[in-house]
N, C-alpha and C positions, 0 to 999 in steps of 0.2 A: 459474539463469537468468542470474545475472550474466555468467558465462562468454560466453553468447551474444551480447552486447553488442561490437562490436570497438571496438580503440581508438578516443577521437572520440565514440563512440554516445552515444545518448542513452537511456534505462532510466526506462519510465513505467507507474505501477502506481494502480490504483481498488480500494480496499478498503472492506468493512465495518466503521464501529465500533461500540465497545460501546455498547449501549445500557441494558440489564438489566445489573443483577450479575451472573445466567448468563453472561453473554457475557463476560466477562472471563475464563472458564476454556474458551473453546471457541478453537483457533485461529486461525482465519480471520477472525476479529474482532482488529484490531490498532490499532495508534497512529502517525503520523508518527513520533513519538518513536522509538517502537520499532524500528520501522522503518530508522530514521537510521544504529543502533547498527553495521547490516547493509554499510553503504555507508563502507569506511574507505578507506585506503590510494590506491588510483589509480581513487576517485572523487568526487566534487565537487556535494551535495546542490544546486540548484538550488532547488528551490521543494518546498513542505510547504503545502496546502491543509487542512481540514476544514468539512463543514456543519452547518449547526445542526440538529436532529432535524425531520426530517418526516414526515409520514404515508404513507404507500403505500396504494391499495384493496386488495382482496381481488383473488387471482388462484391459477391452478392452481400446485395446491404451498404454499399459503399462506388458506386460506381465508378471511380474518378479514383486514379492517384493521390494519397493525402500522407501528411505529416503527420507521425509520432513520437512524445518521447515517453521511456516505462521508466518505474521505479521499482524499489524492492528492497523491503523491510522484514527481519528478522529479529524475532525476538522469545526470550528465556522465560517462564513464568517460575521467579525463586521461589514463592511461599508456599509452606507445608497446610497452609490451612485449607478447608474445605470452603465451597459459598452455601449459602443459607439462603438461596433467592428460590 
């Protein structure tokens, strides 16, 4: 996804975090942290959100009241160069 970003761009992403133990081994539950690790070279972390746990009701796909927390990572792409991929 980074690729799609042109020089200049800006690269904005809303994640699930862990909440359970489970969720620590499921992917799509991640961390700014983690996150950060992704974003080196010709780009430039901007800002690192997270919320504190909330509730959700009950909806299709999830029948039951359950726990969330979101994150949100913002980031710059500095370099003028093109990719070659």
């Amino acid at each position: 996804m980074q690729r799609l970003v042109r020089p200049g761009g800006m690269f904005g992403a809303e994640f699930m975090m862990p909440v359970e133990r489970r969720h620590h081994m499921i992917e799509h539950y991640t961390s700014p942290e983690r996150l950060h690790a992704h974003f080196i070279g010709d780009w430039e972390v901007l800002l690192t959100l997270r919320t504190t746990e909330f509730t959700e009701h009950a909806h299709v796909g999830q029948l039951h009241d359950h726990t969330h927390r979101m994150g949100l990572l913002l980031a710059a792409r500095t370099s003028t160069l093109t990719d070659h991929f």
